[in-house]
C-alpha atoms as a printed R data frame, in Angstrom:
    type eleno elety resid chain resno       x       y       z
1   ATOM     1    CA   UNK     A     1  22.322  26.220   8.928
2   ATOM     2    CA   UNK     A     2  18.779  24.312   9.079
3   ATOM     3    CA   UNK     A     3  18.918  20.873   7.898
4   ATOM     4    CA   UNK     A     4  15.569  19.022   7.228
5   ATOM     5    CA   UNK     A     5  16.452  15.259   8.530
6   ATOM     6    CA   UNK     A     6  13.748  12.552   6.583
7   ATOM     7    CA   UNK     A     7  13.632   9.710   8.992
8   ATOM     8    CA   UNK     A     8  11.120   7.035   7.832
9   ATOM     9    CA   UNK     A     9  11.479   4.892  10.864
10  ATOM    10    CA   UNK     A    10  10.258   1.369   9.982
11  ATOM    11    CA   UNK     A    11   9.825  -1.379  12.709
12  ATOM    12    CA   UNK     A    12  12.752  -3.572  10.408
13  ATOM    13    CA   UNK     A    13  15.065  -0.724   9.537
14  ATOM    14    CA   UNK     A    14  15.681   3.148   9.671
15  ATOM    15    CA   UNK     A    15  15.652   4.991   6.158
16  ATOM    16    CA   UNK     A    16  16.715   8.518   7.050
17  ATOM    17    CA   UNK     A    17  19.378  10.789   5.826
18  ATOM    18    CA   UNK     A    18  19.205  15.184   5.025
19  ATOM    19    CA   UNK     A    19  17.126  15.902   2.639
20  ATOM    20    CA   UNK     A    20  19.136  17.388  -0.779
21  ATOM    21    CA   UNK     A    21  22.064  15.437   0.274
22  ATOM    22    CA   UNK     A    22  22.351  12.565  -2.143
23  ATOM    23    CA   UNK     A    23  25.319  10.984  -0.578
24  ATOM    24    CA   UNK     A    24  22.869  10.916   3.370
25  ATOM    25    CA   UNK     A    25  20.515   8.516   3.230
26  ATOM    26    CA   UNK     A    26  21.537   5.465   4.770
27  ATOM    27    CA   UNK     A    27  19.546   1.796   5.647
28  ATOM    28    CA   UNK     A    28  20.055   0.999   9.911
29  ATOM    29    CA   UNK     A    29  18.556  -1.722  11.725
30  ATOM    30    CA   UNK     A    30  16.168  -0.416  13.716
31  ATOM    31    CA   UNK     A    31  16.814  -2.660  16.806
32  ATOM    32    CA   UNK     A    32  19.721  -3.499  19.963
33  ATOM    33    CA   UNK     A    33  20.941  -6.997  18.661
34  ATOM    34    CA   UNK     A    34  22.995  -8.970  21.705
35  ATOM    35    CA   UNK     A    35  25.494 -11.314  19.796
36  ATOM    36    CA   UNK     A    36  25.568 -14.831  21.569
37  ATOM    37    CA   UNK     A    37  29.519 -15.716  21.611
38  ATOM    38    CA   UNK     A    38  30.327 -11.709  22.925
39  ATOM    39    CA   UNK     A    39  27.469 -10.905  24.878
40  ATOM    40    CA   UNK     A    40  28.007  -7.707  22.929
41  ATOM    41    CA   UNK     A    41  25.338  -5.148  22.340
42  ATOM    42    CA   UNK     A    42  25.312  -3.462  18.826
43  ATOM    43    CA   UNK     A    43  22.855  -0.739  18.355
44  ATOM    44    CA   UNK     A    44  21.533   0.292  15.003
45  ATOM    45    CA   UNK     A    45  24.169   0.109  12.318
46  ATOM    46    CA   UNK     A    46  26.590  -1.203  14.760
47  ATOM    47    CA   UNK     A    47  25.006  -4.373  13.721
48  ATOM    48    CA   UNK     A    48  27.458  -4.877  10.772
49  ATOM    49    CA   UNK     A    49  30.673  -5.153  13.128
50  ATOM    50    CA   UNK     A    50  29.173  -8.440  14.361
51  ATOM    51    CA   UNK     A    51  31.203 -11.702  13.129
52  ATOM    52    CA   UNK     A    52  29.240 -14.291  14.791
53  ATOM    53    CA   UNK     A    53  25.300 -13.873  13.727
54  ATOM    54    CA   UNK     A    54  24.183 -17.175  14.694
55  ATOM    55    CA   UNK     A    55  21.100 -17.091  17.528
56  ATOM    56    CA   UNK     A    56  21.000 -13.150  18.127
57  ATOM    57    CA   UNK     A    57  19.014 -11.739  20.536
58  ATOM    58    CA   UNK     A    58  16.721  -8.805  19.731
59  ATOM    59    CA   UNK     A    59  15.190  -5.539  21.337
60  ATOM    60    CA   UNK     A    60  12.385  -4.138  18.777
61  ATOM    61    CA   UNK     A    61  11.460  -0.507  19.356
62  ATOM    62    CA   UNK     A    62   8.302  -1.928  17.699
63  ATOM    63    CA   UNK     A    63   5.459  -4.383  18.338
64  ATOM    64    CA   UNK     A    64   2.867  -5.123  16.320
65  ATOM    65    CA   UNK     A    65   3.200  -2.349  13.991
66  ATOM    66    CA   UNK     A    66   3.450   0.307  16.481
67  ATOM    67    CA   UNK     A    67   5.793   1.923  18.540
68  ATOM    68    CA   UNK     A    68   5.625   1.470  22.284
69  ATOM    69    CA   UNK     A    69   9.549   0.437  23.335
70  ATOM    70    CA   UNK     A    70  10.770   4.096  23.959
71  ATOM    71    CA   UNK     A    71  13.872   3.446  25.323
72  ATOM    72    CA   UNK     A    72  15.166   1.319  23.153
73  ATOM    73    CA   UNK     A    73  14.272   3.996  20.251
74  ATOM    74    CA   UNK     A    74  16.076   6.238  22.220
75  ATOM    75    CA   UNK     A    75  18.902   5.044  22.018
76  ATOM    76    CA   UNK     A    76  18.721   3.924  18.549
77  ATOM    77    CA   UNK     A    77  18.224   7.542  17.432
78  ATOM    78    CA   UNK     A    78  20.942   8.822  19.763
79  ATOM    79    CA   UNK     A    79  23.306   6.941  17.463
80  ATOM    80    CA   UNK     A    80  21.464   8.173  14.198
81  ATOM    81    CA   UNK     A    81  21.122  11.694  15.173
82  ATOM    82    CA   UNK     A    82  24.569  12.003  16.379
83  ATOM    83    CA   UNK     A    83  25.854  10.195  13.153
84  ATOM    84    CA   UNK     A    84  23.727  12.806  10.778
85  ATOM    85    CA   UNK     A    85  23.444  15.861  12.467
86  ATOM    86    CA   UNK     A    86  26.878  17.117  13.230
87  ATOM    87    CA   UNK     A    87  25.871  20.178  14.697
88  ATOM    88    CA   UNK     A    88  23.167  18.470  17.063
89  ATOM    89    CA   UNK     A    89  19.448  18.432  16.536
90  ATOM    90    CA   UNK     A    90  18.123  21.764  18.330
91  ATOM    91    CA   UNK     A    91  18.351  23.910  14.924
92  ATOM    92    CA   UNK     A    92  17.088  21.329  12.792
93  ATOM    93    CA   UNK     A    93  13.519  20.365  11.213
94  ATOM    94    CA   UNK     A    94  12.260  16.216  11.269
95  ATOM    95    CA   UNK     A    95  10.085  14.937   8.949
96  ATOM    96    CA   UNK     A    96   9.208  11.652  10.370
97  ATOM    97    CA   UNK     A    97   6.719   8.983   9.625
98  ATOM    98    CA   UNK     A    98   4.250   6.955  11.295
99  ATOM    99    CA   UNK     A    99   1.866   4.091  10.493
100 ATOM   100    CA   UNK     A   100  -1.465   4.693   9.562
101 ATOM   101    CA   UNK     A   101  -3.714   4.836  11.983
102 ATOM   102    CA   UNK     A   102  -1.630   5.316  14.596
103 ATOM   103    CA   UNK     A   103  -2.713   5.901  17.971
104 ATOM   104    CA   UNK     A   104  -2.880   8.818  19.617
105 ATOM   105    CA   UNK     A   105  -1.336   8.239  22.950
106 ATOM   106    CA   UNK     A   106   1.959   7.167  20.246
107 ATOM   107    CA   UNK     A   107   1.445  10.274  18.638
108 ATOM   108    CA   UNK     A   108   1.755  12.129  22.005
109 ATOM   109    CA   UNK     A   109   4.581  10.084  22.612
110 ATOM   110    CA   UNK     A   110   6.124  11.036  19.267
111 ATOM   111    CA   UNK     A   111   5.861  14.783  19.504
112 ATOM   112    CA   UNK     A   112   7.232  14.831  22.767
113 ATOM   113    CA   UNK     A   113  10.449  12.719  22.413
114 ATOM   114    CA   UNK     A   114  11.046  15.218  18.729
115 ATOM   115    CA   UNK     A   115  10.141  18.722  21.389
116 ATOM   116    CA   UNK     A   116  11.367  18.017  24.274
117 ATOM   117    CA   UNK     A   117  14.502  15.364  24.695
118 ATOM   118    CA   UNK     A   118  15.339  16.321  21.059
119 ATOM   119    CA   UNK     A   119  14.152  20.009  20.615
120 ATOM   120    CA   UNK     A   120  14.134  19.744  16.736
121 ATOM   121    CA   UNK     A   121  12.791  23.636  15.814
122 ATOM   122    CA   UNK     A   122  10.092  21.828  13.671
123 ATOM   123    CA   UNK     A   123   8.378  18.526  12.563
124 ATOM   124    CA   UNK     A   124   6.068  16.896  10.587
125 ATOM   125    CA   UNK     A   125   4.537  13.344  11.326
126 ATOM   126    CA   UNK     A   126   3.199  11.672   7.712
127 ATOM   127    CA   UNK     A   127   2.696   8.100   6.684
128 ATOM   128    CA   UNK     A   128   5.321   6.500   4.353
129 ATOM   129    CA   UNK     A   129   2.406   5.682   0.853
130 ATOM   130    CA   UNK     A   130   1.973   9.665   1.526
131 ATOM   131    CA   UNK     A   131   5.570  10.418   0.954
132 ATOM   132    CA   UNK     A   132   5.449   7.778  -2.264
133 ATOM   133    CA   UNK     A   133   2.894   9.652  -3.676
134 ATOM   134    CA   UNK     A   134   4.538  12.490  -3.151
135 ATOM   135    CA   UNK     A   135   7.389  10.778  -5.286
136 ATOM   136    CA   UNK     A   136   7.570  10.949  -8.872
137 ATOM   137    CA   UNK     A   137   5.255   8.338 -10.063
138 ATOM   138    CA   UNK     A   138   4.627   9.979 -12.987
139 ATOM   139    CA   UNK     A   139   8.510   8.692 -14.558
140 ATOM   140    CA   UNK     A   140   7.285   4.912 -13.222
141 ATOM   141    CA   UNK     A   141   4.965   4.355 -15.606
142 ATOM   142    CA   UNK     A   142   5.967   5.918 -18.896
143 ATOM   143    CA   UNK     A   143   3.865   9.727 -17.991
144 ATOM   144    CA   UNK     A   144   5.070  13.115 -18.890
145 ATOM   145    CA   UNK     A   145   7.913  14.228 -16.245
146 ATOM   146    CA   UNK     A   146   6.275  16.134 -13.722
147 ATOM   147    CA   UNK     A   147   2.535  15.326 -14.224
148 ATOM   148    CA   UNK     A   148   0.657  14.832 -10.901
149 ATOM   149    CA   UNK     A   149  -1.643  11.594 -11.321
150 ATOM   150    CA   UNK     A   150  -5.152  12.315 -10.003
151 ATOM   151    CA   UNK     A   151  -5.829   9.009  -8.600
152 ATOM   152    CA   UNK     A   152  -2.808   6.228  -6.981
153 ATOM   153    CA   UNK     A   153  -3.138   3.642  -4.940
154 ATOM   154    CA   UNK     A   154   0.325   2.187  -2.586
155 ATOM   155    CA   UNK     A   155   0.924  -1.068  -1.322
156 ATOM   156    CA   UNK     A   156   2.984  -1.011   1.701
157 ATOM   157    CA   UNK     A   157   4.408  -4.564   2.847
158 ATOM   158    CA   UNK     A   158   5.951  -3.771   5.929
159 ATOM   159    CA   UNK     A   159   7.621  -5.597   9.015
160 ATOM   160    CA   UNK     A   160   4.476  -6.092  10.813
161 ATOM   161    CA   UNK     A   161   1.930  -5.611   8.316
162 ATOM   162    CA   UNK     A   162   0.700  -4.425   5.087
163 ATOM   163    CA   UNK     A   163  -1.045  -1.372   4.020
164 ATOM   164    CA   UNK     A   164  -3.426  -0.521   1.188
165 ATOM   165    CA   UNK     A   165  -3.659   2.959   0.377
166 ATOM   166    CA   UNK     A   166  -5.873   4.931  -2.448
167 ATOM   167    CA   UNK     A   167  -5.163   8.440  -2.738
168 ATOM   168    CA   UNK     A   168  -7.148  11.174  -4.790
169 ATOM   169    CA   UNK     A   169  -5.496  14.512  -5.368
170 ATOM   170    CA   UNK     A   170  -2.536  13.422  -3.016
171 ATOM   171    CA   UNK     A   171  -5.000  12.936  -0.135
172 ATOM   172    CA   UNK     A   172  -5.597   9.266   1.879
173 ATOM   173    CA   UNK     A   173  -8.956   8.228   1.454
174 ATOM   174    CA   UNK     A   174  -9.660   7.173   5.168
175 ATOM   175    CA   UNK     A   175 -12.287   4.802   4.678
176 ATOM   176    CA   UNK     A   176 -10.628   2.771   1.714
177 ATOM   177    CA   UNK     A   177  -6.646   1.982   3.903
178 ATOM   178    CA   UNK     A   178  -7.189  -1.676   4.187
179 ATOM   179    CA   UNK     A   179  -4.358  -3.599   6.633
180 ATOM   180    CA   UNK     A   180  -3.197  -7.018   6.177
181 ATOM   181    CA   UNK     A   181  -1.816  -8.575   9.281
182 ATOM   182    CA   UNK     A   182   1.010 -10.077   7.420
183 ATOM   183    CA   UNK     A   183   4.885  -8.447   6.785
184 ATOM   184    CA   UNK     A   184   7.829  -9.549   6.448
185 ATOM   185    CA   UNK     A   185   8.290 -10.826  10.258
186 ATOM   186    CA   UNK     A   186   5.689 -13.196   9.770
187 ATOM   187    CA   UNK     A   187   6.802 -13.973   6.561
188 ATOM   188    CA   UNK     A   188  10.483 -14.876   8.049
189 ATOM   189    CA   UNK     A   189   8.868 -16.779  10.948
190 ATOM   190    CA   UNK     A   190   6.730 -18.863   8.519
191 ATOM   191    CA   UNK     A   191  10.163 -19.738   7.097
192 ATOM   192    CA   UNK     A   192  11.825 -20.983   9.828
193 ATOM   193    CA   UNK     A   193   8.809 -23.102  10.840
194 ATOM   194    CA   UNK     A   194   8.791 -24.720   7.382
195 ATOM   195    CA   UNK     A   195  12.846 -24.932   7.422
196 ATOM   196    CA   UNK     A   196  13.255 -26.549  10.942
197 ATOM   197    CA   UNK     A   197  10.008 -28.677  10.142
198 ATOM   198    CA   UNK     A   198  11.223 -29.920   6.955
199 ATOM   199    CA   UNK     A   199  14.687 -29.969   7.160
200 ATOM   200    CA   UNK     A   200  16.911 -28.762   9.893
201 ATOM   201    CA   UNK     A   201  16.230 -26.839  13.291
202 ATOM   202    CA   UNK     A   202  17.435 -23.012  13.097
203 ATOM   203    CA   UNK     A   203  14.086 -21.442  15.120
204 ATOM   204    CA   UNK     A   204  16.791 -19.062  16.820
205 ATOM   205    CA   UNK     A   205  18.702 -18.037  13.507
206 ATOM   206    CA   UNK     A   206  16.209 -15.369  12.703
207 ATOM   207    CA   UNK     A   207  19.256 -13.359  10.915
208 ATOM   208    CA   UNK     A   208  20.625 -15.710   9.021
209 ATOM   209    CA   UNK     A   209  16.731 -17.217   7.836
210 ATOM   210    CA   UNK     A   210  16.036 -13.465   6.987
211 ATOM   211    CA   UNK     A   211  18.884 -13.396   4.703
212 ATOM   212    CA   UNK     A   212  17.775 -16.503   3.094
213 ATOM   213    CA   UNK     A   213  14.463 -15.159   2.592
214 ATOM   214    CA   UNK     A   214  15.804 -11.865   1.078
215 ATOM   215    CA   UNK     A   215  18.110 -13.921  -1.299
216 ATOM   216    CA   UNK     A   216  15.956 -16.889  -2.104
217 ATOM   217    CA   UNK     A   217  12.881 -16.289  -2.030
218 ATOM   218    CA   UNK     A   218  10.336 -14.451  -5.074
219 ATOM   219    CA   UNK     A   219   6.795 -13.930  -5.829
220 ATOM   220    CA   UNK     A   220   5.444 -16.714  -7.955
221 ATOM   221    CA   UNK     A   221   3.423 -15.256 -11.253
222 ATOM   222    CA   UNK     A   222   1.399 -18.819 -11.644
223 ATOM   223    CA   UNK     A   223   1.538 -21.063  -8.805
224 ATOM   224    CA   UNK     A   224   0.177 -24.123 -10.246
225 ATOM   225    CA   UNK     A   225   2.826 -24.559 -12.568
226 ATOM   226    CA   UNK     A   226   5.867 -23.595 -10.042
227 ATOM   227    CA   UNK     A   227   4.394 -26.172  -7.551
228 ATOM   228    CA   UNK     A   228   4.578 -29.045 -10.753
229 ATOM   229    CA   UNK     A   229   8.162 -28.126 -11.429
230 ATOM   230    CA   UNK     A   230   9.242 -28.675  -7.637
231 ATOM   231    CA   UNK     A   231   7.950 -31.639  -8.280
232 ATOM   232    CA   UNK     A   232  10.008 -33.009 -11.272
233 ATOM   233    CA   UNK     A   233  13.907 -34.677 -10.694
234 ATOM   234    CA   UNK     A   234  16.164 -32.655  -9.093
235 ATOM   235    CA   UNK     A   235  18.365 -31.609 -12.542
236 ATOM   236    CA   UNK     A   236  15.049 -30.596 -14.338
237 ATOM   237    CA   UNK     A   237  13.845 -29.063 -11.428
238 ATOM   238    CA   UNK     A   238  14.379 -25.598 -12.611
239 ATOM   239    CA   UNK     A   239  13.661 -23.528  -9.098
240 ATOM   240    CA   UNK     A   240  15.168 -25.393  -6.900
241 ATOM   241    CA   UNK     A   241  18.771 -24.144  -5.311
242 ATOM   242    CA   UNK     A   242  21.506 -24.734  -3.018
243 ATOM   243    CA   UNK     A   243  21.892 -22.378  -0.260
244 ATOM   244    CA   UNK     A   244  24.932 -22.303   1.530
245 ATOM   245    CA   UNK     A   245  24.782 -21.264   5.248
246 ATOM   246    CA   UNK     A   246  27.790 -19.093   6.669
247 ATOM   247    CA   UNK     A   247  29.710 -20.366   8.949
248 ATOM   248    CA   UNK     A   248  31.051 -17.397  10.527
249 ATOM   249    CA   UNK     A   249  34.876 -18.455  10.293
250 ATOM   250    CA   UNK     A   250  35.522 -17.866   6.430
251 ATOM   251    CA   UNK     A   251  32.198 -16.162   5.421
252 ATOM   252    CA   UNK     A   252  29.313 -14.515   7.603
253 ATOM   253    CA   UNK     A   253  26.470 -14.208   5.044
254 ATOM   254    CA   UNK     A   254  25.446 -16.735   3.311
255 ATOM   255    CA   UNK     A   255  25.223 -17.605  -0.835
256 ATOM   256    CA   UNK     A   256  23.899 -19.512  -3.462
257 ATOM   257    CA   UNK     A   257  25.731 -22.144  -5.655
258 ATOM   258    CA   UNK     A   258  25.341 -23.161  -8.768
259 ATOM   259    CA   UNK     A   259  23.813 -26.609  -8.541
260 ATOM   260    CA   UNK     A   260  26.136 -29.334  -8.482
261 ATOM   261    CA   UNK     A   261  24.440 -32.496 -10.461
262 ATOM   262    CA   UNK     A   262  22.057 -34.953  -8.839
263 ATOM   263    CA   UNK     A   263  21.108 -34.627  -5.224
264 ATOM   264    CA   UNK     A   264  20.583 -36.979  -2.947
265 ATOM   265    CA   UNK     A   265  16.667 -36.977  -0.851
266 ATOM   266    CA   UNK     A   266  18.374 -35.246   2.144
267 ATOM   267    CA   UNK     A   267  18.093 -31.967   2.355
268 ATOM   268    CA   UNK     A   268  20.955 -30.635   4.393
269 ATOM   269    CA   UNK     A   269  24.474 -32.302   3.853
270 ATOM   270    CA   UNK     A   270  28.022 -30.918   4.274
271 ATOM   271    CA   UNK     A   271  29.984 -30.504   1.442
272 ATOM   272    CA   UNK     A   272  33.487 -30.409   2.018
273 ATOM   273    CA   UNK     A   273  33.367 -26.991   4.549
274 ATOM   274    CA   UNK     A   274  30.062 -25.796   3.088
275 ATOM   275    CA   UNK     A   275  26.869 -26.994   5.165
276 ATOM   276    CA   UNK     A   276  24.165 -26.855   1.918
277 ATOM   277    CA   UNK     A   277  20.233 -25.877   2.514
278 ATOM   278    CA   UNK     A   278  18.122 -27.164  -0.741
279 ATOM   279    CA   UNK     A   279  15.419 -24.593  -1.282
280 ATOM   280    CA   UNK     A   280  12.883 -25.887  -3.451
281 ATOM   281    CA   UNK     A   281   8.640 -24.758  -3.296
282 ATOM   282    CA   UNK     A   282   9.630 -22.777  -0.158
283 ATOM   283    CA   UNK     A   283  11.241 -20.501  -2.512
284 ATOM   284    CA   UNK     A   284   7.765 -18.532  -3.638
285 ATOM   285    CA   UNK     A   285   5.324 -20.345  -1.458
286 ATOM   286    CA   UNK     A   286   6.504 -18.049   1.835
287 ATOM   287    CA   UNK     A   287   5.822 -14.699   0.149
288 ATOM   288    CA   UNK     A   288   2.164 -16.336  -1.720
289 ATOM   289    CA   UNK     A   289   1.240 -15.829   2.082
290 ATOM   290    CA   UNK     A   290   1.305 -12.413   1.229
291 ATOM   291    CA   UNK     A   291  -1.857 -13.156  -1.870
292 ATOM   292    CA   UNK     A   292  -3.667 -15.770   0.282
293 ATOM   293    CA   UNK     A   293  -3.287 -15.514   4.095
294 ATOM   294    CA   UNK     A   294  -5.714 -18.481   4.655
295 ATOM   295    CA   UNK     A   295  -2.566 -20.523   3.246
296 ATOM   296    CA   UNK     A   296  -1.485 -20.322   7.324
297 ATOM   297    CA   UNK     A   297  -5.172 -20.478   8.788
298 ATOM   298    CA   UNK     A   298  -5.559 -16.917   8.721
299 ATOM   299    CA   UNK     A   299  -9.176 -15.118   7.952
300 ATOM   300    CA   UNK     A   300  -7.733 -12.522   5.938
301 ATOM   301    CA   UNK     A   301  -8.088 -11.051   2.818
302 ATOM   302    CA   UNK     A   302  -4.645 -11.182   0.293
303 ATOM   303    CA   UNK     A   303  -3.151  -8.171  -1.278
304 ATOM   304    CA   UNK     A   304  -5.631  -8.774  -4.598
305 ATOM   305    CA   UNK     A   305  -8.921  -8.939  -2.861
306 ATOM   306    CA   UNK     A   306  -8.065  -6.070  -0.133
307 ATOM   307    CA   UNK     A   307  -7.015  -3.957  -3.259
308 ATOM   308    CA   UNK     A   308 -10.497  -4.314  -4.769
309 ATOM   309    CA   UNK     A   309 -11.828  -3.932  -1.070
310 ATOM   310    CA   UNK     A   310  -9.932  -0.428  -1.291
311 ATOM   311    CA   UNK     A   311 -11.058   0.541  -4.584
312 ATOM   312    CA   UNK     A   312 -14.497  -0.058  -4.139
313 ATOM   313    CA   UNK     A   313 -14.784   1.910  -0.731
314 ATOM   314    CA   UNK     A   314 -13.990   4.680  -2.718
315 ATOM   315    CA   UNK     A   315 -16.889   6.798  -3.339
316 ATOM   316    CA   UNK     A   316 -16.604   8.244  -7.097
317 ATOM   317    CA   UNK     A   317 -19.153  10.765  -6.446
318 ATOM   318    CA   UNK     A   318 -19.149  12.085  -2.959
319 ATOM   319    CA   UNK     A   319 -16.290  14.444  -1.138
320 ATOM   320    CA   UNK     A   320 -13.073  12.403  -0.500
321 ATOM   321    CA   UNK     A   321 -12.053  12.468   3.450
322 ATOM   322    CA   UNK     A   322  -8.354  12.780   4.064
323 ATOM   323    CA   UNK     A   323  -6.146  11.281   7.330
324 ATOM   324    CA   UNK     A   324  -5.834  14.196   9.449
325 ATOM   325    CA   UNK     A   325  -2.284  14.336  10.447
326 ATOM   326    CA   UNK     A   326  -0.736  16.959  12.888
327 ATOM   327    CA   UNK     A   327   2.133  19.095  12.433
C-alpha cells in the first residue's frame, strides 16, 4: 500500500505523520541532544527519556534557517522513517517542506537524500504558509465551509526566522515574502541574556529557558501600560509570577506557582526544595522583539511594518508571479 508521509521539517522540531491517519502526526525534536550527567546521545524523540536536562549539548541539522548538517538529519529521519513507515520508505510518496527561498545547492541536496538513500517513489518540496493556505482558512474566520479566499497573507515565526507571505489564488507572490531575522532561537537567547544579566546565570540551560519562555512568556496588546504595572508593588503587580525551576530529582520541567504574598527585592531564592525565578516585564518584552527588532539594536523591520511592506509590493493590477517549486 502507498502511504503519503507529510514531513514539515522545521529547524526546532519535526511535524510529520501519514497523511489520513489522524492518530500519525507526531511533534520530534529535530536535533542529537548529548545529556551532561550520561554523556548519552538521544536523537529526535528520544529526547523525552532524558531525566537530567540541565546544560545539554546540541547538534542542529539547521543553521540559520537552512539546512546544511546532513548527517545529523540523517540520522534524525532514520529514527522517524523507521518509526512511521513500517513497511520502509521505497513504496512510499514525501511531501516535504522547505523554507522559502531556499537555495538551490539545498534543494539538490534535498532531492537526492528523498531518491537515492531513501528511494521514496515520489515527492514534493513546498513551503509550510503554502500548505496553510492550503488549510481551511475559510472555518478561521467565520466563512462558508469550503470557500477558497482569493487573497491570504501567513505569518510564519519560525526557529531562525520569520516569514511574511501574501498569496493570491493560492499562489506566493515572490516579490512581496518579506523575512525577519528573528525566531524563536533568538528569542530564547535574548532570554537567557536578560535572565543571567538580571538575575541568575543559566547561559547553558537553553532547555530549561525554552520551557520558561513557552510557559511564561505572551505577546503584550499595549505595552505602555504592561511596562507601568511591572512597575507597581509586588501584590498589585498583576503580571508578575513565580517560576519554579526543576530540579531533576522530584520534577524535570518546570511550573508556575501561585504567588505567595510579598516578595522580597531578590529575585531568585529557595523556598523550602523549590529554587523560585520571579518573571516580571521579561514576561512580554522577549516576544515585543518580534514587533520592534531595533529593541536589540537590530535594523529591521517588525512583523507590522514588514506586513504593510508585503502588502504594498503587491501589484493589484499586473500578473501575480508565483515561487517556482520543483516536484
Amino acid at each position: 500500500m502507498t502511504n503519503t508521509l507529510i514531513l514539515d521539517n522545521g529547524a526546532y522540531t519535526i511535524k510529520g505523520g501519514l497523511s489520513g491517519d489522524p492518530s500519525s502526526p507526531k511533534l520530534v525534536p529535530n536535533a542529537i541532544v548529548r545529556g551532561r550527567t550520561d554523556r548519552r546521545h538521544y536523537v529526535g524523540d528520544e529526547l523525552s527519556q532524558c531525566t537530567d536536562f540541565s546544560s545539554l549539548y546540541y547538534r542542529l541539522p539547521f543553521e540559520r534557517g537552512f539546512l546544511i548538517n546532513w548527517g545529523v538529519e540523517r540520522t534524525i529521519w532514520n529514527r522517524f522513517f523507521k518509526t512511521e513507515l513500517q513497511d520502509g520508505t521505497k513504496d512510499n510518496r514525501l511531501l516535504i517542506t522547505e523554507p522559502c527561498f531556499n537555495l538551490p545547492n539545498i534543494q539538490e541536496a534535498y532531492d537526492q537524500m528523498i531518491f537515492e538513500e531513501y528511494e521514496f517513489s515520489s515527492c514534493y518540496r513546498t513551503t509550510a504558509p503554502q500548505l496553510c493556505v492550503y488549510n481551511d482558512l475559510a472555518t478561521l474566520f467565520g466563512d462558508k465551509e469550503g470557500s477558497v479566499p482569493d487573497c491570504a497573507l501567513v505569518v510564519d515565526s519560525g526557529y531562525s526566522f520569520t516569514h511574511i507571505v501574501p498569496f493570491v489564488k493560492e499562489k506566493p507572490i515572490a516579490k512581496g515574502i518579506k523575512r525577519i531575522n528573528v525566531g524563536g532561537k533568538l528569542l530564547t537567547n535574548q532570554l537567557k541574556e536578560t535572565v543571567s544579566f538580571r538575575y541568575y546565570d543559566m547561559m547553558e540551560e537553553t532547555y530549561i529557558i525554552n520551557q520558561m519562555k513557552e510557559t511564561c512568556c505572551y505577546v503584550s496588546q499595549n505595552v505602555i501600560p504592561d511596562l507601568d504595572i511591572c512597575r507597581r508593588p509586588y501584590n498589585e503587580n498583576t503580571i508578575v509570577q513565580e517560576y519554579v525551576l526543576p530540579d531533576f530529582s522530584t520534577n524535570t520541567r518546570g511550573h508556575v506557582r501561585p504567588k505567595r504574598g510579598k516578595q522580597s527585592t531578590v529575585a531568585m531564592h529557595s523556598s523550602s526544595a523549590e529554587q523560585i525565578l520571579t518573571m516580571n516585564n521579561e514576561r512580554f518584552m522577549i516576544p515585543e522583539i518580534l514587533m520592534n527588532p531595533s529593541d536589540i539594536g537590530m535594523q529591521q523591520a517588525g512583523i507590522p511594518e514588514a506586513i504593510v511592506q508585503s502588502v504594498n509590493a503587491c501589484d493589484p493590477c499586473k500578473s501575480r508571479t508565483a515561487i517556482p517549486y520543483r516536484q
